[in-house]
Each structure stands twice: as structure tokens, then as C-alpha cells.
Phi, psi and omega in degrees: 000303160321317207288273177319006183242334181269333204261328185274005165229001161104327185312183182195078160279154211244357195216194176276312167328319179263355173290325187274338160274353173285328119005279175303320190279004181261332199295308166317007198229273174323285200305330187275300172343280174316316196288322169287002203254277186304319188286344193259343145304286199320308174297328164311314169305288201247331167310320191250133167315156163230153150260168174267009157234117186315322193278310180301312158330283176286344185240030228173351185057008203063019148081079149271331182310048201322194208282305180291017149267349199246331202264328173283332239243298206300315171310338207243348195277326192262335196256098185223195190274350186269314185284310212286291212255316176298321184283296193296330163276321169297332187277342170294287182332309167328291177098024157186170198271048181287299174347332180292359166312324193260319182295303186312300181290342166288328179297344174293264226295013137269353183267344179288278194355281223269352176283282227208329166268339168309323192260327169302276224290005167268342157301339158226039168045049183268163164229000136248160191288329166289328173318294191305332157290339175299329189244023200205353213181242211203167207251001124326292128000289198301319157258358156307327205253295177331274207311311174329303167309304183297306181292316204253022141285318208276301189253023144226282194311298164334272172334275203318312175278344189261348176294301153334315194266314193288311181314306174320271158354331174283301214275334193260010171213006177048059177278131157247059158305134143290163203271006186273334194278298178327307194300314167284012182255318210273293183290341169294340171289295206281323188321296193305316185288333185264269228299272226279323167281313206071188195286352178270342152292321176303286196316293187302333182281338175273010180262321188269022173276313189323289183321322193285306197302334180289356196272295191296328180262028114265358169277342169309271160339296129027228210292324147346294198300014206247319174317313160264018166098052197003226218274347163264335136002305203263312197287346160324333191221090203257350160297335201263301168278001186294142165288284217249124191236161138273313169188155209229175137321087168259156176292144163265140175277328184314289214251016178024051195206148179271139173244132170294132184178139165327103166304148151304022188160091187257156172351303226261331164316312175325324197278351184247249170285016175273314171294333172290310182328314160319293212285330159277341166298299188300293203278323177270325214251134190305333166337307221248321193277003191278284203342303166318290184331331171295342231256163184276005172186172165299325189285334201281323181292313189304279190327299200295311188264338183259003162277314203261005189279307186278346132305334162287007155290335179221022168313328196271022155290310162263007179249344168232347184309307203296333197280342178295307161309314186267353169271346136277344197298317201256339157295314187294338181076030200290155183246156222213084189069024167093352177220177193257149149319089167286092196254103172267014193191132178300324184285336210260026196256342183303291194297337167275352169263274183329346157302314169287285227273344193245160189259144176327299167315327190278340193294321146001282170296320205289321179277332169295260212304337164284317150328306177269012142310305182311280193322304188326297168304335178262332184273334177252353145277331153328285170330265170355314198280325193278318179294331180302317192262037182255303169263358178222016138259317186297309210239019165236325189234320163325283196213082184276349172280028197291171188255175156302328160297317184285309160317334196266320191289323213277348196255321192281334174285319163323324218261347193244003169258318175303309195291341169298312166292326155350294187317284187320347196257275198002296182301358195268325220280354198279338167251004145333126172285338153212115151325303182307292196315303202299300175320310184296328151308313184285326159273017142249005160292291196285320161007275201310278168343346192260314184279342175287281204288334145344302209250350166249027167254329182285297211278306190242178151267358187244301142011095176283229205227334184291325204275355176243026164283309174314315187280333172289338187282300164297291157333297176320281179290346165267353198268315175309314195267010191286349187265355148293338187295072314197324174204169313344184184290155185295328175275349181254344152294348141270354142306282190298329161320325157327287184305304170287347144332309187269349198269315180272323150348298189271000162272323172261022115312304184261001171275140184290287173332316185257338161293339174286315183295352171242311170108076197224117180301148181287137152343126180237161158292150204246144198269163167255116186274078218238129211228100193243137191293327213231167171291103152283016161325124180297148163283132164342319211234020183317305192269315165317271168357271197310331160276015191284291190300021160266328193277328154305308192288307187318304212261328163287307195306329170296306201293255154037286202287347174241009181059030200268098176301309169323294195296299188319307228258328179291334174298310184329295186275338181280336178315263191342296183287032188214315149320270205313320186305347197266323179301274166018287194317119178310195184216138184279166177207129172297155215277165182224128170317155157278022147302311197285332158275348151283015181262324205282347190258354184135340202265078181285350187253339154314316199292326196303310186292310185273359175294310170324322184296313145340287180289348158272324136343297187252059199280021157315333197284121208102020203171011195280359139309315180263000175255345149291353185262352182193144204253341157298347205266310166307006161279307177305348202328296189324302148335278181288324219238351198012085156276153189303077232232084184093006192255130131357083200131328195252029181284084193230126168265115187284155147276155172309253246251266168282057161345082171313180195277168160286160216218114203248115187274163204257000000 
């Protein structure tokens, strides 16, 4: 039985005592696994509305998600092993937390999210983030946009995280694997939760992978900070914590010695290409916005991305603490299990501090909950990968007449040719020099071009569909040839590549001579059309929020950039009380017939007849912006706006005129 435990997990105990502990961690690895495995059937089964169209089913969750559901999925989707081990090995390399640009700064560019792209795109009833070029543009444009996304989901994200996840597991259980075999055992996982589940399996198991990981990923730091004197310890080293550096001690891997030299993210990018960069993660990329896209109303998604915005204000408690903490660990020379901390790799500091810092009984759960990290981000860029091609290659130029069912398998077999590549890239990632720094490069190559036209589809009307080819085109050759360069930093080469993106975008509008010269009609503004699957009615309390989690960001980059433990520890409890305020807040909901609570009681099919009744009454409804702003367009409601008119569950009434208060159903 030793032999054979040893020879399928690499371990080799040498006694009994460590066999009942190799024991205790598989059993605790199995019970949390199997266990989010079954809880995320029965909610999937019995928990959740379903629909009855199947593709809206599988790429779409059936627009079902509540906030907190929407709010685990984002969190856990962004929180993989390319974060845990990549991000925590570059701010070690750093030798300071300049790296917290990308978690901290990320929660602004989700409140735009949840502000000004969340509300176009439920508004026109998408389910993917490329639909809105489709429809802001040209189905040329959309797919064009499409296919980007699809190639840096197959051969840059995937890989990267089953490259990551396998790298942990090696180094944190001393598997003696090779890393290709870890990586198909990871990837065989996740395949199966994306092609056979869809996105409402994907979406639930990452909220309850989420619960473990916040468990597991703030005992790490923890139990770490006990190593160096906690928190006055960390504050000791006040070089060690500044966000905005010009430059810093960075690590050699070569020479395993620190230097003065330019971090990965020095000050002056923030100002530039780093918030777009934020801003095409959060806001464009089908990965992260189809989860909103999914939620059973706007406000319930608006809650949901700004609940997950302000838990990403103290992500870098485990995504940089641990690399800040184990980079004193080794200035200090601290011993660590009777020895100093060996890094023989800048990446490899994530998985050697948790090794150190945690008890033997805990690596199970830890190896559980790090799985489903892994998984969360690889099953739901699968997933992502399969709906682009499903609704905007398979079923627009393949087979447009496919039934749904046909759309759904066809997409699923994509998803299982993405993860075999996946499989196949990952082990070549072993020679990269950062991983994190390697991902980030690879995401402002598919970016740039993307986030232009983006944000000039959002922001105007007039802009066609030729000027956002030009634009998509010029961003493209400049930014390629922007990679010869040596200097400036690669974000600030991509600001400006931006700029001249945008610049030609507005140029090839409004010069007359080269739209004649292509043979392109002048531009007319474009009316806004809307067709909402779900209630779209705004949250209220929307903009109060969003100026909370800014002021919460402003005030740790002050505490951090001035070493103030004092300040660090008042954000700590003003965080907590402004969380729990947040949890609290209803999320609205529009008033409901009492039919329509005789639906919430079982009895759908009276509510279905009077929901229906309801919506003849009320054709605004799905639309009551635009039926309060012009009162022909609310005679069309029904039509134009497709409202949720008879679908099961949904039985939602706008007021017109008088707004009612808002009203929170159990």
C-alpha cells in the first residue's frame, strides 16, 4: 500500500505516523473537492431557475445569478494560481509592492464596469461582450474581436494557469511528477466543470471554492507575518512596502542577489497604460463580464461586480503579502524549519512559503481549495472560449440555421480542443522568466485594439463601423511594432499605441477625403436600441458605493506608501464596517403582482397569466428608461425592448411615471 501511495502521489513516507498523515490530507483533499462537486449539482439542479432554451441555459446560466453569486464567480474567476504564485513571485522580485496596481486599481475599473458598461450591455440583452460590436458596429468588427479573445484564452490564459497550478502542487506536496502529468490531471478537471456543466456550474462552484480560498488565503499572510514580529515586523521595512517606486531592489534569479533596477510596475504606468489595461480586464473581456451578464437583473449584477470590487481592495492581502513577507524572510536571514528559505526562482516563493508556514494536517484542505482556485479561471476561460464560439463563429458563419442543442454540443467540443491545447502549451511556460510579468505582455498584445473600440462604441454615436476597423487595425501594427522597443516600459507603449488607435478611429470619421477614397457614406449617429432580457432598472445606491471603494483604495496606497501601521490598521476596520454595509444594502427589485408572489410560492402558472397581464398593462416594461424619456417609443415596449413577457420567474413590473420605493423580495 506504501509503495503504490507513493508511486501515484510522488510522496515517499518513511514512517506510520506520516502515512496517517498522508492519509488525513487526501482524505481532507477528497471530502472538500467531491464536496463542492455535489453542492454545486444539487444548486445547479434544484436551487436555480433553469430555461428552456438550452443555449441560454449553458452560455448564460439562464440570466439567474444573484449578486453573490455573481460576486464569488468574479472574485475566484480573477483568483487563480497565474495570481497566487505569479503576482506574489513578481512583487518578491520587485523587492516592493509596486505590483498591487493590478489588484487595488482594479476595483476603479470595476466600478466603471458596473457604472457605464454593465448598463449598455444588459440593455441590449447580450450574452457576450462581443455582441455589443455587433451591434455598435458590424458583425466584421465583432468577429474579428471574437477570434482575439479565443486565441489568447487557448494559448495564453489556460496554459498559464494549468502552468501555475501544476507548479504549485509540485513544489508545495514535492510531487515527483513530471509537470506535464499534473498539468492533464488539472486540466481534465477543469474541462469537465466548463464543457459538461456550463456557465452556471462554472459560476457556483466558484463562489463556494471562493469561501475556502479566502479562508485559506488570508491564513497564509497570517500565519507568515508570525515569522517576522507581525505587523510591526512588515512595518519595519518600509522599502519593502511602497506601491509608487521608480525603482527598487530587484531580485536576480541568476545570482540570487538584490540590485538597484526598475520593478515591474514602476509609478508612472499607473497613470497610463495600466488603468486600460484594468479596464479591458474588467470591463471587455468576456471571461470576467459574462458572469454580470448572467445575473437576474442589473442592479443584482451592479451589486455583484461592486461587492466583488471591494473585496479586490484587500486582495493583495494574499496575492502580494506573502511575496513582500518571504523577501524579508531572506533579507533577514530567518530560518525557516530549522533552514533559510531556498528560492531558486522568483515564482517558486508562493508555494515555499505555505510549505513553511502551515501545518502538515492543513496541506489537504489547502491542496482542495488551491485546486479550485486553478480550476475556477481554467473552467471559466473554457467555458468563455466555447460561448464566442458558439454564438459568434459556429452559429453565424457554420451553421446558422443549428438548432440549440447543436450550438451547445458544438461549443462543447470546442472547449475540450481548447483545453488539449492548453494541456500541450503549459509545460514549454517552465522557461519564462515571470510568469505574471509573461501573462501581462501577452494581455496588452490582444488589448490594445480591443479596449479602443470598446470605449469609442460606449462613449459616442457617430463612429461607424469602417472608423473602428481603421482603429482596430492601427492599434494592431502599432503596438506590434511597439515590441521592438526596448524602452519605454511596454504600458507606456501601450497608452500611446492607444492614443494613435483613437486618434485614427476619429479621423477616419470625420475626414471626408478618405471615407470617399474607400467609398464610405458620412457617418449618421446611432439611436440606441434596447432589448433586455432581465429587469434593468439601476441600483440606487450605486454611485454612494463606488465613491466608498475609491476612498478605500486612496487611503491603503496612502497607508502602504507612507508605512502608517496606524492608518493600514484604521482601513483594516473601516473596510470590515463598509463590507458588512454592503452585504445589507437590498439590491432592488421591482414591485410584484400578487400573482407574481404566488409564483415566488409555487404557483406559476396563475403568476405566468397574470405576469403576462401585467406586461400588457405595462409595455415599458425592460425599458422603462427609454419609455420615460419619449413616450412613442413606450407604445413599442414590448417589441423593441423585449421584455421578459410570460418567462417563469420573471414576472417584473417598472413603474412608468412614479417610481415606486425600492423593495427587497425574500
Amino acid at each position: 500500500q506504501v509503495s503504490a501511495l507513493a508511486l501515484l502521489t510522488g510522496l515517499r513516507p518513511p514512517s506510520r505516523a506520516a502515512m496517517a498523515m498522508l492519509a488525513a490530507q487526501i482524505t481532507t483533499f477528497l471530502v472538500w473537492t467531491l464536496g463542492v462537486a455535489a453542492v454545486t449539482y444539487l444548486i445547479c439542479m434544484q436551487g436555480l431557475r433553469r430555461s428552456s432554451n438550452a443555449a441560454e441555459e449553458y452560455f448564460a446560466g439562464g440570466n439567474s445569478l444573484a449578486w453573490y453569486v455573481v460576486a464569488g464567480s468574479l472574485m475566484l474567476t480573477n483568483l487563480s494560481t497565474e495570481q497566487l504564485v505569479g503576482l506574489n513571485g513578481a512583487i518578491f522580485k520587485d523587492g516592493c509592492l509596486a505590483g498591487t496596481a493590478w489588484e487595488t486599481f482594479a476595483a476603479l475599473a470595476m466600478c466603471v464596469t458596473a457604472a457605464m458598461f454593465l448598463p449598455r450591455f444588459m440593455r441590449w440583452g447580450l450574452t457576450t461582450t462581443t455582441g455589443f460590436l455587433g451591434k455598435r458596429f458590424d458583425l466584421t468588427t465583432r468577429t474579428v474581436v471574437s477570434s482575439v479573445f479565443l486565441i489568447f484564452y487557448a494559448v495564453g490564459l489556460c496554459p498559464s494557469v494549468l502552468y501555475t497550478g501544476a507548479l504549485g502542487m509540485k513544489n508545495i506536496f514535492d510531487l515527483d511528477v513530471p509537470l506535464w502529468a499534473v498539468s492533464m490531471v488539472i486540466g481534465f478537471i477543469g474541462a469537465c466543470y466548463a464543457v459538461f456543466g456550463g456557465l452556471k456550474a462554472v459560476a457556483v462552484s466558484d463562489c463556494l471554492n471562493g469561501i475556502g480560498l479566502v479562508v485559506v488565503g488570508l491564513w497564509v499572510p497570517i500565519a507568515a507575518l508570525q515569522k517576522i514580529g507581525g505587523l510591526a515586523g512588515l512595518f519595519d521595512e518600509p522599502t519593502f512596502l511602497r506601491p509608487f517606486v521608480s525603482q527598487s531592489e530587484v531580485f536576480d534569479d541568476a545570482t540570487q542577489q538584490r540590485s538597484l533596477a526598475t520593478p515591474s510596475v514602476p509609478w508612472h504606468v499607473t497613470l497610463t497604460g495600466l488603468m486600460l489595461q484594468n479596464l479591458y480586464y474588467w470591463s471587455t473581456n468576456q471571461l470576467i463580464v459574462q458572469r454580470a451578464l448572467a445575473s437576474r437583473s442589473l442592479a443584482e449584477g451592479q451589486k455583484g461586480v461592486l461587492f466583488a470590487a471591494a473585496m479586490k481592495a484587500v486582495g493583495f492581502t494574499f496575492l502580494c503579502l506573502p511575496g513582500v513577507i518571504g523577501a524579508i524572510i531572506v533579507k533577514r536571514g530567518i530560518l525557516v524549519n530549522g533552514a533559510p528559505l531556498d528560492i531558486s526562482k522568483s515564482d517558486t516563493i508562493y508555494p515555499l512559503l505555505v510549505k513553511a508556514v502551515m501545518p502538515d494536517w492543513s496541506l489537504g484542505f489547502f491542496a482542495a481549495v488551491l485546486l479550485g482556485s486553478i480550476l475556477s479561471t481554467f473552467n471559466s476561460a473554457l467555458q468563455s472560449a466555447s460561448t464566442l464560439f458558439g454564438l459568434e463563429i459556429y452559429k453565424i458563419y457554420i451553421a446558422p440555421g443549428a438548432s440549440d442543442k447543436q450550438v451547445v454540443r458544438m461549443a462543447s467540443w470546442f472547449g475540450i480542443v481548447c483545453a488539449l491545447i492548453s494541456m500541450a502549451i503549459a509545460p514549454q511556460l517552465n522557461n519564462v522568466a515571470s510568469i505574471f510579468d509573461w501573462l501581462q505582455r501577452a494581455k496588452t498584445m490582444a488589448s490594445l485594439p480591443i479596449i479602443t473600440v470598446f470605449l469609442v462604441g460606449i462613449l459616442t454615436v457617430t463612429p461607424d463601423a469602417f472608423a473602428a476597423k481603421v482603429g482596430f487595425v492601427v492599434g494592431a501594427i502599432a503596438y506590434g511594432g511597439g515590441q521592438f522597443l526596448k524602452e519605454p516600459h511596454f504600458l507606456h507603449v501601450f497608452f500611446l499605441c492607444f492614443l494613435l488607435s483613437l486618434a485614427s478611429m476619429f479621423f477616419a470619421t470625420y475626414c471626408r477625403p478618405l471615407r470617399r477614397l474607400f467609398r464610405q457614406e458620412q457617418p449618421v449617429a446611432r439611436e440606441d436600441e434596447a432589448a433586455a432580457k432581465v429587469d434593468i432598472v439601476g441600483w440606487p445606491v450605486l454611485y454612494p458605493v463606488i465613491i466608498g471603494i475609491c476612498s478605500l483604495v486612496a487611503m491603503l496606497t496612502l497607508s502602504l506608501q507612507i508605512a502608517s501601521r496606524g492608518l493600514f490598521v484604521a482601513f483594516g476596520f473601516i473596510w470590515l464596517v463598509a463590507t458588512g454595509a454592503l452585504m445589507a444594502l437590498p439590491s432592488y427589485r421591482p414591485a410584484v403582482s400578487k400573482a407574481a408572489q404566488g409564483a415566488a410560492d409555487g404557483d406559476s402558472m396563475e403568476a405566468g397569466v397574470a405576469g403576462a397581464s401585467a406586461a400588457e398593462e405595462n409595455p415599458a416594461c425592460g425599458g422603462a428608461e427609454e419609455g420615460n424619456a419619449e413616450e412613442g417609443d413606450a407604445e413599442e415596449g414590448p417589441a423593441k425592448d423585449g421584455a421578459m413577457i410570460g418567462r417563469p420567474g420573471t414576472l417584473l413590473e417598472t413603474p412608468q411615471s412614479e417610481p415606486k420605493e425600492p423593495k427587497e423580495s425574500s
